[in-house]
PyMOL Python script that loads the backbone (N, CA, C, O; Angstrom):
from pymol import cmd

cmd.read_pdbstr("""\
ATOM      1  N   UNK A   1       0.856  -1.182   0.000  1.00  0.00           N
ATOM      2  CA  UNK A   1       0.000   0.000   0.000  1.00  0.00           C
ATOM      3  C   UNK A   1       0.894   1.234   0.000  1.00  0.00           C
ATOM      4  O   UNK A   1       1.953   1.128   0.619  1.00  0.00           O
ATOM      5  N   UNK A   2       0.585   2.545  -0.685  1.00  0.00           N
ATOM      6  CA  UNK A   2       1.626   3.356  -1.011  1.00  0.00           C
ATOM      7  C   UNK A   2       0.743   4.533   0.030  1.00  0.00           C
ATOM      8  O   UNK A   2      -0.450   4.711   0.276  1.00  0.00           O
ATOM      9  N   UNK A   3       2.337   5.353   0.571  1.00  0.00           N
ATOM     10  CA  UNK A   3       1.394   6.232   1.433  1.00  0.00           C
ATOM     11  C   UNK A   3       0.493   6.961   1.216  1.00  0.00           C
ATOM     12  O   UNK A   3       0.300   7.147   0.015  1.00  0.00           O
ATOM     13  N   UNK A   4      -0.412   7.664   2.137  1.00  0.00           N
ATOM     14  CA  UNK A   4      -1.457   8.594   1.446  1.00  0.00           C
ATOM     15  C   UNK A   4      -0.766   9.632   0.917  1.00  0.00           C
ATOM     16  O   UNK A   4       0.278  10.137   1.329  1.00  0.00           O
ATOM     17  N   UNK A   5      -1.758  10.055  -0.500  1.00  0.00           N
ATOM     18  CA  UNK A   5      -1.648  11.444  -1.260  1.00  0.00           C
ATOM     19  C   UNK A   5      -1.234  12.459  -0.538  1.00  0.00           C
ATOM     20  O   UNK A   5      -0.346  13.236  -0.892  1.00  0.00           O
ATOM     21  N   UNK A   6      -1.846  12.511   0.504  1.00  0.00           N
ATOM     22  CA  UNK A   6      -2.521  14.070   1.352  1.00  0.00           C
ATOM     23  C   UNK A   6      -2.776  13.512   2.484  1.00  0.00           C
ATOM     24  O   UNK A   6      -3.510  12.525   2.506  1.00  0.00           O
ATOM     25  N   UNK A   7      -2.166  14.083   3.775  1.00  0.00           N
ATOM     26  CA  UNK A   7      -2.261  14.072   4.992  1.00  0.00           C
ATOM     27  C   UNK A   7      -2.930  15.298   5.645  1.00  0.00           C
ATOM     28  O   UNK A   7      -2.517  16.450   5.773  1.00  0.00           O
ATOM     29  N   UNK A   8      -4.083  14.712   6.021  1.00  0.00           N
ATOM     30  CA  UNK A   8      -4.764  15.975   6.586  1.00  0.00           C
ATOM     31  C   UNK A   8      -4.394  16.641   7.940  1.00  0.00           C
ATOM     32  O   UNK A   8      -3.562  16.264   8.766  1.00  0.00           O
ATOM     33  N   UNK A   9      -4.999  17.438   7.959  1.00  0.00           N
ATOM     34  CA  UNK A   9      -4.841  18.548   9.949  1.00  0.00           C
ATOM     35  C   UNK A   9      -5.937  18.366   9.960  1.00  0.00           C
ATOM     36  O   UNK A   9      -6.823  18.142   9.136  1.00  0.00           O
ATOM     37  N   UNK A  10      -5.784  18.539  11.579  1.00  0.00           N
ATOM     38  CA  UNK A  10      -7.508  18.617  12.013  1.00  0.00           C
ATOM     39  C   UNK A  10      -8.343  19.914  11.552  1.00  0.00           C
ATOM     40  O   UNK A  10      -9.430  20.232  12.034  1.00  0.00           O
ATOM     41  N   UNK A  11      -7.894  20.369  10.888  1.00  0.00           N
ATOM     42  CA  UNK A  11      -8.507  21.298  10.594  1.00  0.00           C
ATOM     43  C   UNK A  11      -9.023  21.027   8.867  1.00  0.00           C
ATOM     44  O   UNK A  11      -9.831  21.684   8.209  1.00  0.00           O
ATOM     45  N   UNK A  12      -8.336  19.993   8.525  1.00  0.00           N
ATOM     46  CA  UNK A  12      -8.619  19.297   7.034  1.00  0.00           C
ATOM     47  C   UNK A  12      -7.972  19.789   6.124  1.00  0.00           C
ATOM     48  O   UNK A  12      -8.108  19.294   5.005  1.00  0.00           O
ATOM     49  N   UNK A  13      -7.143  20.818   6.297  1.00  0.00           N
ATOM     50  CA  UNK A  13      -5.933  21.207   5.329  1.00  0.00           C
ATOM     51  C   UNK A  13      -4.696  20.299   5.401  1.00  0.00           C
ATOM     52  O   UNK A  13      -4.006  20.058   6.392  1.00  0.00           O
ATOM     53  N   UNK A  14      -4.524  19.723   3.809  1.00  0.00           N
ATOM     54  CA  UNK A  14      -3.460  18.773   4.011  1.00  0.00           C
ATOM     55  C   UNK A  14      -2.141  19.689   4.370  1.00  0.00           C
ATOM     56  O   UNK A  14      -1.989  20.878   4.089  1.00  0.00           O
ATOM     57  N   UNK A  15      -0.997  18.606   5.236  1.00  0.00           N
ATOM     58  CA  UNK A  15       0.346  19.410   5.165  1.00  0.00           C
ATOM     59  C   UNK A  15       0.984  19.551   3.845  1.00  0.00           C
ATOM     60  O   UNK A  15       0.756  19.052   2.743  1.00  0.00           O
ATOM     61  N   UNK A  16       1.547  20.093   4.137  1.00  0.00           N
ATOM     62  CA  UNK A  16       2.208  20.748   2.954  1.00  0.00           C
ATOM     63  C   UNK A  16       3.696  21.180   2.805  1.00  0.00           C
ATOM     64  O   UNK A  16       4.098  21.644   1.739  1.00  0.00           O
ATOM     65  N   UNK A  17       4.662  20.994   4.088  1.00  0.00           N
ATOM     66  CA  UNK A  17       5.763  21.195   3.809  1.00  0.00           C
ATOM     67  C   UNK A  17       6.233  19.766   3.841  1.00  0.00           C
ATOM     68  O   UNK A  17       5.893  18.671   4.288  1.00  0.00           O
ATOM     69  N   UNK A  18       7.395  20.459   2.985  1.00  0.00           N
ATOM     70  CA  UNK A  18       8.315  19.255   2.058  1.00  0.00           C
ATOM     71  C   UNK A  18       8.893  18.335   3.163  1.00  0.00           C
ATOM     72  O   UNK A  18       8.632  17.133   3.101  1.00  0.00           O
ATOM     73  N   UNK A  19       9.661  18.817   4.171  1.00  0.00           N
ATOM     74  CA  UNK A  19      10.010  18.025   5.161  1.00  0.00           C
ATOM     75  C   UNK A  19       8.880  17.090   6.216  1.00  0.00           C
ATOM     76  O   UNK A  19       9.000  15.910   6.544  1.00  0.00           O
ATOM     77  N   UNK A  20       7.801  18.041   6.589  1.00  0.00           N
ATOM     78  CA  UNK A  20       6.936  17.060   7.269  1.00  0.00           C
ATOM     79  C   UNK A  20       6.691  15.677   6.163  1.00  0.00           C
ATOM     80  O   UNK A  20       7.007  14.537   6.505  1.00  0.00           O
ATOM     81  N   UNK A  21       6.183  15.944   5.030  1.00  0.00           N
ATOM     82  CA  UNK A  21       5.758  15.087   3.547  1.00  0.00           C
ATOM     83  C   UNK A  21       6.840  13.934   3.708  1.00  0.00           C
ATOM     84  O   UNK A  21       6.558  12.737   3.762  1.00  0.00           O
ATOM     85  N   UNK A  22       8.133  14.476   3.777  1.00  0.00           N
ATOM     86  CA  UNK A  22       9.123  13.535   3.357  1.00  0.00           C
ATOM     87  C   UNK A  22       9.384  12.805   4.968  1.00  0.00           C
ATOM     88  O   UNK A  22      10.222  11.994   4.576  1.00  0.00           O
ATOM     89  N   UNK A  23       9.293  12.568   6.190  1.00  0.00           N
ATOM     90  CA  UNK A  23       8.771  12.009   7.194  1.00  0.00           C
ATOM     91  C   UNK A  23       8.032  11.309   7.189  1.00  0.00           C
ATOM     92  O   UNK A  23       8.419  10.147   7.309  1.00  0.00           O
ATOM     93  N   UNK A  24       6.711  11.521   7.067  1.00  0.00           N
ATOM     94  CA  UNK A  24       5.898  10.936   7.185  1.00  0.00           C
ATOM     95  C   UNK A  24       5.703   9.789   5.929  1.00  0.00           C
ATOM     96  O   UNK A  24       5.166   8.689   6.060  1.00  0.00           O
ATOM     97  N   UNK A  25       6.260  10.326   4.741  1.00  0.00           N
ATOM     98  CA  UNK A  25       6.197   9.284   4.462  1.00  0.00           C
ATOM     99  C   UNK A  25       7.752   8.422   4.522  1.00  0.00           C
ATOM    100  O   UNK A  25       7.783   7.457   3.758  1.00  0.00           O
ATOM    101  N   UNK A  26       8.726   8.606   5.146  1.00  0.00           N
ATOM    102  CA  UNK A  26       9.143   7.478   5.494  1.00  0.00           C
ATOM    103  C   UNK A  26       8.812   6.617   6.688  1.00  0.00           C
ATOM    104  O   UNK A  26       9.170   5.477   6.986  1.00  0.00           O
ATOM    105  N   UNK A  27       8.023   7.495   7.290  1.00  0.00           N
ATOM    106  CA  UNK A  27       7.751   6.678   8.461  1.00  0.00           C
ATOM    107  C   UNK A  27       6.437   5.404   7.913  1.00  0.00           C
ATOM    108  O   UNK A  27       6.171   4.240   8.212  1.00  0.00           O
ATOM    109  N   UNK A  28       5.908   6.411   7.005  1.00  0.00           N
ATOM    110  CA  UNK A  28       4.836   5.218   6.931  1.00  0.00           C
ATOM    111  C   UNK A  28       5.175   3.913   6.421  1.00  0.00           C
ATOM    112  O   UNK A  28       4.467   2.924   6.613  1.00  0.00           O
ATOM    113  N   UNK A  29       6.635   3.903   5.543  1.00  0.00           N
ATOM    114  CA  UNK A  29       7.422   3.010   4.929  1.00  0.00           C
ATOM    115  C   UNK A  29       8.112   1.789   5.610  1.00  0.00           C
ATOM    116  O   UNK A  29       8.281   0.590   5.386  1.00  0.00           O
ATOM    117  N   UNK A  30       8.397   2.637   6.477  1.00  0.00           N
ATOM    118  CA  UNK A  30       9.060   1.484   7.984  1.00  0.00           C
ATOM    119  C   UNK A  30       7.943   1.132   8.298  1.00  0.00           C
ATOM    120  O   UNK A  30       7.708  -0.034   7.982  1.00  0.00           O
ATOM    121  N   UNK A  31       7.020   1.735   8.869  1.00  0.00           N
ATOM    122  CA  UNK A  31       5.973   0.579   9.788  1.00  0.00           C
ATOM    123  C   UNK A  31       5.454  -0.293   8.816  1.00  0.00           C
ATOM    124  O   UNK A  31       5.318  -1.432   9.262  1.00  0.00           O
ATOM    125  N   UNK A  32       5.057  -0.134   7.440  1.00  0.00           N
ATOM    126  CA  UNK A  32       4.663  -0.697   6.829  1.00  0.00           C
ATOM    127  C   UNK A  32       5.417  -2.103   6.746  1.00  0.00           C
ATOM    128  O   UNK A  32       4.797  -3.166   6.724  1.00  0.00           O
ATOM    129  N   UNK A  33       6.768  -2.018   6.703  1.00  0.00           N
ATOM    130  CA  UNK A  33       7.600  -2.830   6.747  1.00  0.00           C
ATOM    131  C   UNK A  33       7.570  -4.115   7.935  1.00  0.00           C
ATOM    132  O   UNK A  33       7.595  -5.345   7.876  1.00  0.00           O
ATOM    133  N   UNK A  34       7.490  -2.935   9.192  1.00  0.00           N
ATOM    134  CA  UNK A  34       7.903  -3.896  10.371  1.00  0.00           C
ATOM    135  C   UNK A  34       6.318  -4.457  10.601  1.00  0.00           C
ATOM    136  O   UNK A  34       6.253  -5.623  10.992  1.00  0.00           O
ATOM    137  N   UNK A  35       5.259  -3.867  10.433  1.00  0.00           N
ATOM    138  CA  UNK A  35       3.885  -4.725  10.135  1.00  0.00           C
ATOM    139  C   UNK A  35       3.891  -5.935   9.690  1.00  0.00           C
ATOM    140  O   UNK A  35       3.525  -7.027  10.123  1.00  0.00           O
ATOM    141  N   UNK A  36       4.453  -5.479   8.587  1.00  0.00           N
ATOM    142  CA  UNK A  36       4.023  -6.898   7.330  1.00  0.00           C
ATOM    143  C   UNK A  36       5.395  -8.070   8.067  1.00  0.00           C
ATOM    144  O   UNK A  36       5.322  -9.297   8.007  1.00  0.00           O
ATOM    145  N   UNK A  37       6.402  -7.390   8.634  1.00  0.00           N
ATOM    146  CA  UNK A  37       7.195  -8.579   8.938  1.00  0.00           C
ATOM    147  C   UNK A  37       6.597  -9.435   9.880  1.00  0.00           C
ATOM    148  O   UNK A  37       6.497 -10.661   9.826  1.00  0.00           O
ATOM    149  N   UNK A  38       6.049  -8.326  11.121  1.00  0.00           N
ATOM    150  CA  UNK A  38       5.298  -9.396  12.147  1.00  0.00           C
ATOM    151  C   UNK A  38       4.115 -10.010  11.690  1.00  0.00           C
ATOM    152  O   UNK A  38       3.668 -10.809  12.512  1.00  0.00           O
ATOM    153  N   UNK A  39       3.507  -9.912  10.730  1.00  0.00           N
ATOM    154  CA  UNK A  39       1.836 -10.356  10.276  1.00  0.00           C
ATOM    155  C   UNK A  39       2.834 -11.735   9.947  1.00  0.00           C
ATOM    156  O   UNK A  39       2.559 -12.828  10.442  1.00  0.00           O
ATOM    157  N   UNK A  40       3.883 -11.556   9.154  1.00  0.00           N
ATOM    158  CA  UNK A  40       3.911 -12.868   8.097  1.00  0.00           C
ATOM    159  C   UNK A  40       4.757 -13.829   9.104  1.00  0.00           C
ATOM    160  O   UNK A  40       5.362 -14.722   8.509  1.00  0.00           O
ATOM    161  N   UNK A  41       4.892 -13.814  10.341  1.00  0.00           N
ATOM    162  CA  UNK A  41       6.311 -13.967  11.227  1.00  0.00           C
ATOM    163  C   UNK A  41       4.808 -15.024  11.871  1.00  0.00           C
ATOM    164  O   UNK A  41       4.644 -16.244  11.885  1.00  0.00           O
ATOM    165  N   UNK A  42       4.010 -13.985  12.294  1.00  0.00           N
ATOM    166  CA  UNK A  42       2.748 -14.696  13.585  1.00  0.00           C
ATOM    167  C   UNK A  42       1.824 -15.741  12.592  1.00  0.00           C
ATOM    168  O   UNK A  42       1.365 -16.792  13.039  1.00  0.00           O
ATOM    169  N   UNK A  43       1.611 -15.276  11.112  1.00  0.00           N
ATOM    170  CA  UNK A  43       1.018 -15.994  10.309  1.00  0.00           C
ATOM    171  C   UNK A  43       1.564 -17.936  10.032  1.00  0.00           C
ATOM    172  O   UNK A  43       0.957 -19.005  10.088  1.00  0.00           O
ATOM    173  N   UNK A  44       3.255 -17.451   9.683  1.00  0.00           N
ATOM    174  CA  UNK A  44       4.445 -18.790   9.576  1.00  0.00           C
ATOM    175  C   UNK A  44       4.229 -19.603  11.061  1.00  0.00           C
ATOM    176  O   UNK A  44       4.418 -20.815  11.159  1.00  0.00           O
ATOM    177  N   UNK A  45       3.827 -18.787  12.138  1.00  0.00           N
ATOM    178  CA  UNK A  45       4.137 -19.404  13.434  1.00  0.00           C
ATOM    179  C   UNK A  45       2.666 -20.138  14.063  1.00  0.00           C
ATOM    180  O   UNK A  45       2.537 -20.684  15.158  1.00  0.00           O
ATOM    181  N   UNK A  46       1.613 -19.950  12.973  1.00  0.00           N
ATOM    182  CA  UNK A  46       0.263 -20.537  13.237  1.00  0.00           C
ATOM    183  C   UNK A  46      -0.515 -19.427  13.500  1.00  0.00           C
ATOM    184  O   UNK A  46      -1.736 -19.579  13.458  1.00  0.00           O
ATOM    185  N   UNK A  47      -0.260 -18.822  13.647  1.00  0.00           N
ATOM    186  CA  UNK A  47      -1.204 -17.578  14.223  1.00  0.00           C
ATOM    187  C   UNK A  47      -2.024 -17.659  13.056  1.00  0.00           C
ATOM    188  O   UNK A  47      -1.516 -17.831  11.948  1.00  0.00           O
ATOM    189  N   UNK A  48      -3.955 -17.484  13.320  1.00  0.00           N
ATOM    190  CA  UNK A  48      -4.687 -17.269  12.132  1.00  0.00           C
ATOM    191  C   UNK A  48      -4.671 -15.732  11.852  1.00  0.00           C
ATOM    192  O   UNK A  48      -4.691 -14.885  12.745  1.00  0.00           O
ATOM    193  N   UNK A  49      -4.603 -15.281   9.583  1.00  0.00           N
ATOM    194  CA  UNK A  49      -4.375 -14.534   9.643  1.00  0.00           C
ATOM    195  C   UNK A  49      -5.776 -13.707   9.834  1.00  0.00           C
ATOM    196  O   UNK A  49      -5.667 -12.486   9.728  1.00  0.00           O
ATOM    197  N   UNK A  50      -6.384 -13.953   9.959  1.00  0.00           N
ATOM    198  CA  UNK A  50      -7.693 -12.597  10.196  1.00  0.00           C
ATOM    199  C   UNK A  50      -7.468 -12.686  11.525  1.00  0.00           C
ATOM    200  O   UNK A  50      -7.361 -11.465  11.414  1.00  0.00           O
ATOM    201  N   UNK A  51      -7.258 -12.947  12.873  1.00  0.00           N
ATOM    202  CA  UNK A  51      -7.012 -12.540  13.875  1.00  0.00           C
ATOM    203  C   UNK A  51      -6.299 -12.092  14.172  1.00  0.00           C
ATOM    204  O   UNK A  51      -6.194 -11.496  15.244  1.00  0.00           O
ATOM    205  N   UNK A  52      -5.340 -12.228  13.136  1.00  0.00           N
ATOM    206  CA  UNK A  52      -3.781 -11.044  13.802  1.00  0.00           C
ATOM    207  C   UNK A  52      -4.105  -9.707  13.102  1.00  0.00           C
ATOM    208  O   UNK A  52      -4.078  -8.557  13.539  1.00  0.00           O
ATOM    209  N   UNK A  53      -4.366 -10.114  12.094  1.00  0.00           N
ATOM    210  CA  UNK A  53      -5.252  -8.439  11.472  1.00  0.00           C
ATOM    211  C   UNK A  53      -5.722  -7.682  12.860  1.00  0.00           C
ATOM    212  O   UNK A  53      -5.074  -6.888  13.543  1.00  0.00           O
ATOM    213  N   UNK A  54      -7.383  -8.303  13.105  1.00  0.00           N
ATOM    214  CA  UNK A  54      -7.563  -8.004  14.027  1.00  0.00           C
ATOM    215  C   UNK A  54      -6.794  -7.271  15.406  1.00  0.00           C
ATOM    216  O   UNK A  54      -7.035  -6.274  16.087  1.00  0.00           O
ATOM    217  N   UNK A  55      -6.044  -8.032  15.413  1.00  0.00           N
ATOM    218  CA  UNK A  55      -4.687  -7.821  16.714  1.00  0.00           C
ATOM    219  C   UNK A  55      -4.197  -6.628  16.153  1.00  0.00           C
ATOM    220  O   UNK A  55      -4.346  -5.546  16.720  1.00  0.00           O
ATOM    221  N   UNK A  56      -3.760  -6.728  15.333  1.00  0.00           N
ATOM    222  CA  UNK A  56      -2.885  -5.240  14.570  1.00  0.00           C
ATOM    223  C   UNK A  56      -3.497  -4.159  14.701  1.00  0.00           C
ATOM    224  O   UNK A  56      -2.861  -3.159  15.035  1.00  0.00           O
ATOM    225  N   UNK A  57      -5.087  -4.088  14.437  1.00  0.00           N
ATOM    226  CA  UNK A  57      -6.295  -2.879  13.922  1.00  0.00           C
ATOM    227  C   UNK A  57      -6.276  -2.826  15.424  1.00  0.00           C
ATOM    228  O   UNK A  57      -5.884  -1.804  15.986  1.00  0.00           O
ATOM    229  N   UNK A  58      -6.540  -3.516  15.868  1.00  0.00           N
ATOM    230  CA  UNK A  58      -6.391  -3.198  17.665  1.00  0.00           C
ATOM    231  C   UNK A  58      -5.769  -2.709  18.423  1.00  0.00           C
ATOM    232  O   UNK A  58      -6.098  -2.092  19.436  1.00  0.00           O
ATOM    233  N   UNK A  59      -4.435  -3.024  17.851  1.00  0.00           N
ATOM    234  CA  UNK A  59      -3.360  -2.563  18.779  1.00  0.00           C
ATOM    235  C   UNK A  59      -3.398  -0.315  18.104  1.00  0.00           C
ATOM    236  O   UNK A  59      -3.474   0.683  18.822  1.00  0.00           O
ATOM    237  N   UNK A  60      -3.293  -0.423  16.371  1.00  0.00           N
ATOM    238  CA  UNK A  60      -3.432   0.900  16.131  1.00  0.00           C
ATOM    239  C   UNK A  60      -4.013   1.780  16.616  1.00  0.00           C
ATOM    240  O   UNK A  60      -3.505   2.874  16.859  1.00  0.00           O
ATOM    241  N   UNK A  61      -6.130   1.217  17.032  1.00  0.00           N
ATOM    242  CA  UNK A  61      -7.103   1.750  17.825  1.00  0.00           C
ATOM    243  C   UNK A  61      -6.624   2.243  19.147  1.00  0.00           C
ATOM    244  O   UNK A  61      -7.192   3.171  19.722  1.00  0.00           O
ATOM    245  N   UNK A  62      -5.353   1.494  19.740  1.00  0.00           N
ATOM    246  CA  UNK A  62      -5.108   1.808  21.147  1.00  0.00           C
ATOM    247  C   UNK A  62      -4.066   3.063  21.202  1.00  0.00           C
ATOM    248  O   UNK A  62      -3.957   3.651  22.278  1.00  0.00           O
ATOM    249  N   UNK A  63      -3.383   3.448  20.206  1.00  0.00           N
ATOM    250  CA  UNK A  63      -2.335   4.551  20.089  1.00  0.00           C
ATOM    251  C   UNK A  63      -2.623   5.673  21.182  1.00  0.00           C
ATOM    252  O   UNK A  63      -3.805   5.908  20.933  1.00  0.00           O
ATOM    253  N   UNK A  64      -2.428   6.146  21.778  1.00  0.00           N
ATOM    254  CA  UNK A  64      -2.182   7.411  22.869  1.00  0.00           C
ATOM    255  C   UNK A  64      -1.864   8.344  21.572  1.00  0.00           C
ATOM    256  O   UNK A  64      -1.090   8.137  20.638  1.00  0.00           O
ATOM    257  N   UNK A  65      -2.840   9.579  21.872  1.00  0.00           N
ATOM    258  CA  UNK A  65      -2.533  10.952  21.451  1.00  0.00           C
ATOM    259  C   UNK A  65      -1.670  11.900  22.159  1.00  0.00           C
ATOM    260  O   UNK A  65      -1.907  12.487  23.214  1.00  0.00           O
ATOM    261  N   UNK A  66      -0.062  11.992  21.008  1.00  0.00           N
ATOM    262  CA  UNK A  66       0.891  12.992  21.830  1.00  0.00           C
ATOM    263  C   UNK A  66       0.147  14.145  22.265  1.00  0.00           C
ATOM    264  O   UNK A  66       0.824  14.740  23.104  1.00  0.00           O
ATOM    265  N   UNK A  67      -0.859  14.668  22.074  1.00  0.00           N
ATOM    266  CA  UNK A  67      -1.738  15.943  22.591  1.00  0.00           C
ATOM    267  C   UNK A  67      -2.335  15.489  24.043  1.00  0.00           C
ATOM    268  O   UNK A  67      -3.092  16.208  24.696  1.00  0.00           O
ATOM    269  N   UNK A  68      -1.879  14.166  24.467  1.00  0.00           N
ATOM    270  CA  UNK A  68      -3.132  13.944  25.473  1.00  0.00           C
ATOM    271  C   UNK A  68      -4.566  13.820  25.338  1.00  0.00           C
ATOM    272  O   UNK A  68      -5.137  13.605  26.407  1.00  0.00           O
ATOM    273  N   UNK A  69      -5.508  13.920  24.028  1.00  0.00           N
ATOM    274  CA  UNK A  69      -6.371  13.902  23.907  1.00  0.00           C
ATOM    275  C   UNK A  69      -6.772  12.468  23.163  1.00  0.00           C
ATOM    276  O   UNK A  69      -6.112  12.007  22.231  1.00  0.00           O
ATOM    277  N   UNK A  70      -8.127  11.746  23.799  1.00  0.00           N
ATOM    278  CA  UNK A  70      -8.447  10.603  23.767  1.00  0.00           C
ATOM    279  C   UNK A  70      -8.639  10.258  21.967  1.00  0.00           C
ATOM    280  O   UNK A  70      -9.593  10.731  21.349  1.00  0.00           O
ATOM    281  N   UNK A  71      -7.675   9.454  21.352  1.00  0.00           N
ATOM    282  CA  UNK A  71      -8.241   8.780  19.893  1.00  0.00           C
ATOM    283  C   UNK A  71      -9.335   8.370  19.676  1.00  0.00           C
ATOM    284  O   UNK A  71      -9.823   7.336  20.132  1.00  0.00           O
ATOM    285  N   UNK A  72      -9.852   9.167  18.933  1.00  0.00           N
ATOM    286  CA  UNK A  72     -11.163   8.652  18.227  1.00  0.00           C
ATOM    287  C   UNK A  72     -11.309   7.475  17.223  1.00  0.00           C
ATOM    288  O   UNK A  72     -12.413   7.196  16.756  1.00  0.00           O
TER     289      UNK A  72
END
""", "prot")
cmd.dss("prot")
cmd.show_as("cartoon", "prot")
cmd.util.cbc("prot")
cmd.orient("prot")
């Protein structure tokens, strides 16, 4: 999956500088990476794969907001 186009603000204006852009999307590149290593790692090791999905979407849902404010 290739990163998103456009990263929004809460305010719904995408960012727009070159350096945040170029961050974020390497970051999204690594996790993407270290994701798919553990999906296919727990998958090889028996783990079923729609429950580790699950596990994964779960664990994302649980992220702490650096603002302190509760993830929606």
């Amino acid at each position: 999956m290739e990163a998103p186009a456009l990263w929004p603000q809460p305010d719904g204006t995408p960012v727009s500088c070159t350096e945040k852009l170029l961050v974020l999307r390497q970051n999204w590149e690594e996790l993407q990476g270290v994701m798919q290593d553990a999906f296919e790692d727990a998958v090889l090791m028996g783990v079923d794969e729609t429950e580790m999905k699950k596990m994964l979407t779960s664990l994302v849902a649980s992220l702490a907001s650096p603002r302190g404010k509760p993830s929606v």
